[in-house]
C-alpha distance (Angstrom), angle and dihedral (degrees) to the residues before:
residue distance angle dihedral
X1 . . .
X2 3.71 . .
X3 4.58 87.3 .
X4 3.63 81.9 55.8
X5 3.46 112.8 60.0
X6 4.10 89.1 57.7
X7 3.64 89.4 50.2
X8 3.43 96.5 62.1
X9 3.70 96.7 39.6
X10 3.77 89.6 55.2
X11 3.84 77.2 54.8
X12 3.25 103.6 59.6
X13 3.74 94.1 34.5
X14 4.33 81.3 61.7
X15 3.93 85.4 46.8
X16 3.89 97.8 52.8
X17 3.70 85.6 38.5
X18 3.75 93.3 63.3
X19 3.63 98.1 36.8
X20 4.27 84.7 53.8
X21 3.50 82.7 56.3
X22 3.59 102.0 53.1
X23 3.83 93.1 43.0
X24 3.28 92.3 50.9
X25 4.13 86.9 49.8
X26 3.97 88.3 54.4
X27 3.68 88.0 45.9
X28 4.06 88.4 60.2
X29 3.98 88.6 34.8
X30 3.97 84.2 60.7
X31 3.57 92.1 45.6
X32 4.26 89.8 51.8
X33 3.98 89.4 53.0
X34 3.60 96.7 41.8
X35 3.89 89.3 61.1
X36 3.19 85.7 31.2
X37 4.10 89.7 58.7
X38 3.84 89.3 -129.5
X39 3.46 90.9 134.9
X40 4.07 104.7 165.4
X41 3.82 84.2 41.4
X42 4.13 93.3 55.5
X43 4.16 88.5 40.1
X44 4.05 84.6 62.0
X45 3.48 96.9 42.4
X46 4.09 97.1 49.0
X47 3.63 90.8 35.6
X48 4.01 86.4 59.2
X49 3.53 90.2 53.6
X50 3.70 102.4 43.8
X51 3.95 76.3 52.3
X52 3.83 90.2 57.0
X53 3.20 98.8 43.2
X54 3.68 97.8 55.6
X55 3.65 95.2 46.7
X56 4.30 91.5 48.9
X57 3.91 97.6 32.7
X58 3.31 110.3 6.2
X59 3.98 128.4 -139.1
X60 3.87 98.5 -58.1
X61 4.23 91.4 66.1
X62 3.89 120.1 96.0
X63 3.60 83.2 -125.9
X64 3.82 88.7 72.4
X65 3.32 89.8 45.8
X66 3.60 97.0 54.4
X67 3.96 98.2 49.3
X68 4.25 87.3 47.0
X69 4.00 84.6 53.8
X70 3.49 97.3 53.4
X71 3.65 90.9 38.0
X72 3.73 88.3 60.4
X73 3.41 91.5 45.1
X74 4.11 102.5 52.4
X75 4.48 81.5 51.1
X76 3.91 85.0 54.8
X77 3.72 88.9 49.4
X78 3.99 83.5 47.0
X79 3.84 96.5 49.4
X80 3.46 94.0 -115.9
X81 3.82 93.7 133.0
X82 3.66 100.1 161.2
X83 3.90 96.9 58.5
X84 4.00 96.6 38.5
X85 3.57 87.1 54.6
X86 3.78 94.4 53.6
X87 4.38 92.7 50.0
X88 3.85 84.7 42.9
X89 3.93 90.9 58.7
X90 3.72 85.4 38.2
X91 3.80 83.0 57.0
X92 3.83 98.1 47.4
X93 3.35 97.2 44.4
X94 4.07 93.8 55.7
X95 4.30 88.8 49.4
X96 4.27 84.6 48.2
X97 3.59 86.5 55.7
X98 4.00 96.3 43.4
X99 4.03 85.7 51.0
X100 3.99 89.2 -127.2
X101 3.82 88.6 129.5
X102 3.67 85.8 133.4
X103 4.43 94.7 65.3
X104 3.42 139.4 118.3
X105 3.93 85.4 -126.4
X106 3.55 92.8 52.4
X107 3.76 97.3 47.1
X108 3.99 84.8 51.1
X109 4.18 93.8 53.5
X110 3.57 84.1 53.5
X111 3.50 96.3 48.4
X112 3.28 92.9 49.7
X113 3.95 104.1 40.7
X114 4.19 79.7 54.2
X115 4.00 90.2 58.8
X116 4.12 89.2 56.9
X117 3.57 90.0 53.1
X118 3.33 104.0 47.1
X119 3.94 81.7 45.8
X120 3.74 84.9 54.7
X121 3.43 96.1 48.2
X122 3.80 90.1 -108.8
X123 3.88 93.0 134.2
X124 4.01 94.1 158.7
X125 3.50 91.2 57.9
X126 4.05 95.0 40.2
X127 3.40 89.8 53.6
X128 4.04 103.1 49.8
X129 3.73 84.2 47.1
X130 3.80 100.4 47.2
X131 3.54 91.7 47.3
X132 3.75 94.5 51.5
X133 4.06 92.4 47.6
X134 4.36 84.5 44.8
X135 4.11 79.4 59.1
X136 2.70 102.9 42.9
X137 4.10 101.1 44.3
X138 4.05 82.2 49.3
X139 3.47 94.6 56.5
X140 4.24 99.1 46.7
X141 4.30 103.4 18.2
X142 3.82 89.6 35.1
X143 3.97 124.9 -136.5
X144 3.93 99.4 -76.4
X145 4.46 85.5 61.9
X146 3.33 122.8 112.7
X147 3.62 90.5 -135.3
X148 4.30 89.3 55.4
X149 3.83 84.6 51.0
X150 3.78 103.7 46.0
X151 4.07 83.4 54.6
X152 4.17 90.5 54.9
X153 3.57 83.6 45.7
X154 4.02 93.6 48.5
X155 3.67 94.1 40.4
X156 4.19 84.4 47.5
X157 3.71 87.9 57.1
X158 3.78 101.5 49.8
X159 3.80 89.5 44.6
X160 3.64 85.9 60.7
X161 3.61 94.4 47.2
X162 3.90 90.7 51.1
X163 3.95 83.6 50.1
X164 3.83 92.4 -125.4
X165 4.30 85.5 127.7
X166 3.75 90.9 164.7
X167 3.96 85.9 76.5
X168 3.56 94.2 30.8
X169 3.74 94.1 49.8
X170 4.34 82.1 50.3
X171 3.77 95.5 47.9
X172 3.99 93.5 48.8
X173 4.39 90.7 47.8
X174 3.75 86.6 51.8
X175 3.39 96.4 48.4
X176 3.74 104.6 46.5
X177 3.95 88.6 32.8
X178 4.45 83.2 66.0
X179 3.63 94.8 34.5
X180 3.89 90.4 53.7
X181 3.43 80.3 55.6
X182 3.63 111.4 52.1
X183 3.57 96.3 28.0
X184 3.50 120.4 15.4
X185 3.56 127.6 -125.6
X186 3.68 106.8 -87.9
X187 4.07 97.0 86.7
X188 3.75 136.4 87.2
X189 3.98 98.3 -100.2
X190 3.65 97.5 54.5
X191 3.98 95.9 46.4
X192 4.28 86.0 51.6
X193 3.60 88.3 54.9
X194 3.39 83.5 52.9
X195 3.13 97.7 56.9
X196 3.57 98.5 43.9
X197 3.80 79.6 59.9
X198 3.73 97.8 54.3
X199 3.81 85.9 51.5
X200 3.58 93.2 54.0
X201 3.89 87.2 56.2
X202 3.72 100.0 45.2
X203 4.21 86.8 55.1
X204 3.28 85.0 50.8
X205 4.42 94.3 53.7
X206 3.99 84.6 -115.2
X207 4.24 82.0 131.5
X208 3.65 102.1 154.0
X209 4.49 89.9 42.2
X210 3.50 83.6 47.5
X211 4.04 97.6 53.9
X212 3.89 91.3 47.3
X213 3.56 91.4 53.7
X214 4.23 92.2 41.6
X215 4.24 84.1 50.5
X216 3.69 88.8 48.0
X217 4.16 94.2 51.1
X218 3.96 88.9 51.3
X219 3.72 94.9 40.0
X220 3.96 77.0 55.5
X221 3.84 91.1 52.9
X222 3.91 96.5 46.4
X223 4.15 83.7 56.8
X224 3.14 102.4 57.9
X225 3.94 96.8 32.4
X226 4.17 100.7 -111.6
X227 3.62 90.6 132.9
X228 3.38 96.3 126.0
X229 4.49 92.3 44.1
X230 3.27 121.1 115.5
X231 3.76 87.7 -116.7
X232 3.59 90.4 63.4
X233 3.94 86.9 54.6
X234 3.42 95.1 50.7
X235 3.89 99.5 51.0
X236 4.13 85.9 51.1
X237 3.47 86.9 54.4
X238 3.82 88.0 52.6
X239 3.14 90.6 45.5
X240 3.43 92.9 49.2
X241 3.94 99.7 57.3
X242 3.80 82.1 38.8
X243 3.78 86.0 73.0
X244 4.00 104.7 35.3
X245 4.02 71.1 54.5
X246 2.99 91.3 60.7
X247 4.13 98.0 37.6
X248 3.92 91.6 -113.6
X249 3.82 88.4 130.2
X250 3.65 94.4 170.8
X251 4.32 95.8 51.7
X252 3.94 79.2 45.4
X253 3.80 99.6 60.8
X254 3.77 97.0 34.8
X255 3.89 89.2 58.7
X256 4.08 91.9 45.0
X257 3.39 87.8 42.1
X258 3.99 93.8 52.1
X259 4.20 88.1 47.7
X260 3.75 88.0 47.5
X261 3.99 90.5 49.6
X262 4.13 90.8 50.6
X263 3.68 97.2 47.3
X264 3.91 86.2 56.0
X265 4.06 92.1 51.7
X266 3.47 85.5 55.5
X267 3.85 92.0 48.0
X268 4.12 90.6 -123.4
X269 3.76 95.0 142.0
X270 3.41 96.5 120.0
X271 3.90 97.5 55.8
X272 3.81 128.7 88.4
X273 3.99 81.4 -113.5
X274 3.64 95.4 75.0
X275 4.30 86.5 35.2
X276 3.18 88.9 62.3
X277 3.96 93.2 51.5
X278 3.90 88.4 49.9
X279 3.52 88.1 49.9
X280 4.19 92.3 52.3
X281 3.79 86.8 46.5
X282 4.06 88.0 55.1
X283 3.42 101.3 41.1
X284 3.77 88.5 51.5
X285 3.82 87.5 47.0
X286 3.63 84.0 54.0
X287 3.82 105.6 44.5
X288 3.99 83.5 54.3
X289 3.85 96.4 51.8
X290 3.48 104.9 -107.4
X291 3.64 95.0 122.5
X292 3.53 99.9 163.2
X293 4.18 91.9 50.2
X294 3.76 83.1 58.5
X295 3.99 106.1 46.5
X296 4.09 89.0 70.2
X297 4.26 94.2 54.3
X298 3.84 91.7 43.9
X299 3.92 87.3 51.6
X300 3.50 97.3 50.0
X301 3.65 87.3 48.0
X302 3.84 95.1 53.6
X303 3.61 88.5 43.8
X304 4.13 86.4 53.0
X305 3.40 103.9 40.6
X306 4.55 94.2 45.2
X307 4.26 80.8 48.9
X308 4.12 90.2 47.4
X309 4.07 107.7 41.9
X310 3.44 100.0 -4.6
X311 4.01 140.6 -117.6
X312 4.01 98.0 -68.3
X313 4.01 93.5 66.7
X314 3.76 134.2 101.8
X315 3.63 101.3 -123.8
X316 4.21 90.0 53.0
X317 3.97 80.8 57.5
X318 3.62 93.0 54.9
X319 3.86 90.8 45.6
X320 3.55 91.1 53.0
X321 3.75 93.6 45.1
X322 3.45 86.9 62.6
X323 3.92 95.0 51.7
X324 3.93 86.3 50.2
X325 3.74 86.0 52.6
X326 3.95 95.1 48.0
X327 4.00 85.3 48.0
X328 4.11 92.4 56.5
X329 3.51 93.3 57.2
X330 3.71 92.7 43.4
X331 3.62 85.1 54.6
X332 3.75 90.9 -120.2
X333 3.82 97.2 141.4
X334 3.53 106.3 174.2
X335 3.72 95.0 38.2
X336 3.98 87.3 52.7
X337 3.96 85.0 43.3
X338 3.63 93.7 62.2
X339 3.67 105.3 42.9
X340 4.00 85.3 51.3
X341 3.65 88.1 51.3
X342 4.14 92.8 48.5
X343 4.25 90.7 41.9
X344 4.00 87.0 44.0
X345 4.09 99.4 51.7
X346 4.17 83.9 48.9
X347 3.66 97.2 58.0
X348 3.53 91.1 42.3
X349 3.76 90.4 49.0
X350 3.55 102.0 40.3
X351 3.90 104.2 29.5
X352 3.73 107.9 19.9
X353 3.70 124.1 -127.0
X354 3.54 109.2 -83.3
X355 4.24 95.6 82.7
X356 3.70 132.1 83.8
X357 3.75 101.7 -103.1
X358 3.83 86.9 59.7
X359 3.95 96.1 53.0
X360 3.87 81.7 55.0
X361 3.80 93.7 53.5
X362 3.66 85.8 50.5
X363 3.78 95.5 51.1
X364 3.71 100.0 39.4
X365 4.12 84.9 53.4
X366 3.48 89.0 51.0
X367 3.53 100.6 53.5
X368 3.33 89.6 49.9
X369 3.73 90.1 63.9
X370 3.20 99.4 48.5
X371 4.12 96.5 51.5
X372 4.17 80.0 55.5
X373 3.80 91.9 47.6
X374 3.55 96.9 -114.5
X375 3.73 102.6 136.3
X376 3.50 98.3 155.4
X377 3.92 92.4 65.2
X378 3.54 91.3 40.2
X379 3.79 85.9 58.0
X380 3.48 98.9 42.7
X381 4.10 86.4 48.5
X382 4.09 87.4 57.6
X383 3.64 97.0 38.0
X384 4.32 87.5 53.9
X385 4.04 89.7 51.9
X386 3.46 94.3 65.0
């Protein structure tokens, strides 16, 4: 009796061995389809593992914590900001109570959770987490990581959104001063930084600064052959409202057009990617007056983007917003009416009413009311936003 108790722990020590192993190759299989933009494929695969893990280690194990994290992280990837950020606080709150505050992993959940705010328009709370995960991934990575640079590059970017550019401006030198440095410039890191620059200056009306610097990233991609990246779609999509910006229709639509036309190579056009060039190309279609070349590319995107992430999401709300604008100036009240009602009830819903997107709801509504003569409403609507 006493040989066979060891025996049988070795055992199961050679059973939870294996089964670490296998979780650990979902985890990476998750990871592949992610990139890979396989996204029901990497929900099974994580979900598996999650599954294994709690049934071998339970929820207390790093192992847990790991598949949650990259759970989180594939629904980010998905647009599904709402639910990521719930299995990301799962995930922080687990590593609080282990007392490894001071992780890589940690520093990454913070990261991360930081992104979906300032997605939301939560900049307070992006930038008290961002700041904590740049400390943090200073203190254990060191300031010549990729991970410490991709947080001045993060915290650069939400500056700029918050339109405090002297810190933004501060943030991006740093960061492309130390990548320089360590890596050079010809790689995919450095020219989004870039970018993130260039967008800085175009919110700021710097238009011609900014199209140097958006001719430099893609000059960048055509080096090192990512001309088919997503990063090189993005930047022509800068580039693109750069130049409707700018009232150089033509430049604008050959660069959304060129996006639009990579995204199809790469058989995307089911993704909110390639929505979001359809919606470019009808906005611009729009802004132009060709209303009625616009209405089909803002369908198909609302038709996309309710298939990809669903109804109940911030970025359907601003799709829809822009069908209820196309329907004002097509004089189709209460067609515009209704999609301003739908986009209005999702803000409120999903990101309260004290942020930007919902003072638009408000006064796209309102004008609505107005054009049908109902002032009273329109009134009330005002009076309520306050």
């Amino acid at each position: 009796m006493l040989l066979f108790v060891p025996m049988l722990n070795f055992a199961q020590l050679v059973d939870s061995s294996k089964i670490r192993i296998q979780i650990d190759s979902l985890i990476e299989l998750n990871q592949s389809l992610s990139d890979a933009r396989k996204f029901d494929q990497a929900i099974a695969s994580i979900e598996l593992a999650k599954s294994n893990a709690i049934e071998t280690f339970g929820t207390s194990n790093n192992l847990y914590v790991n598949c949650i994290y990259n759970h989180a992280a594939t629904l980010y990837s998905m647009r599904r900001l709402s639910k990521s950020e719930t299995i990301y606080l799962e995930a922080k709150q687990l590593v609080e109570k282990s007392a490894n505050v001071d992780s890589a992993l940690y520093s990454n959940i913070l990261n991360n959770l930081g992104l979906i705010y300032l997605d939301m328009g939560r900049f307070n709370e992006a930038e008290g987490l961002l700041l904590k995960s740049k400390n943090i991934r200073e203190s254990v990575l060191g300031n010549r990581s990729r991970k410490y640079m991709a947080s001045l590059q993060n915290l650069a970017f939400l500056y700029s959104e918050m339109n405090r550019y002297d810190l933004a401006a501060s943030y991006f030198s740093e960061s492309l001063k130390l990548h320089a440095e360590a890596f050079g410039k010809l790689n995919l890191d450095y020219a989004a930084n870039l970018n993130n620059q260039a967008s800085m200056n175009m919110d700021m009306g710097r238009y011609f600064e900014a199209e140097k610097i958006y001719l430099e990233v893609l000059s960048i991609f055509k080096m090192i052959k990512k001309e088919d990246s997503n990063d090189f779609c993005m930047t022509s999509n800068n580039l693109g409202n750069l130049y409707k910006k700018m009232g150089r229709y033509e430049s604008s639509e050959k660069y959304y057009l060129l996006a639009k036309k990579i995204r199809e190579q790469n058989k995307e056009t089911e993704t909110t990617s390639y929505a979001n060039s359809l919606i470019n190309l009808g906005t611009l279609k729009a802004e132009i007056g060709q209303l009625e070349n616009a209405e089909p590319f803002l369908l198909q995107a609302e038709s996309i983007i309710s298939k990809a992430i669903g109804k109940a999401n911030p970025q359907y709300a601003g799709c829809i917003r822009n069908l209820g604008i196309l329907y004002k100036g097509l004089n189709n009240y209460p067609l515009a009416m209704q999609y301003f009602l739908e986009s209005k009830k999702i803000i409120e819903d999903k990101l309260g009413t004290e942020n930007l997107n919902y003072a638009n709801a408000i006064s796209n509504l309102a004008d609505i009311y107005m054009r049908l003569n109902r002032f009273d409403s329109a009134q009330i609507l005002y009076s309520n936003s306050l």
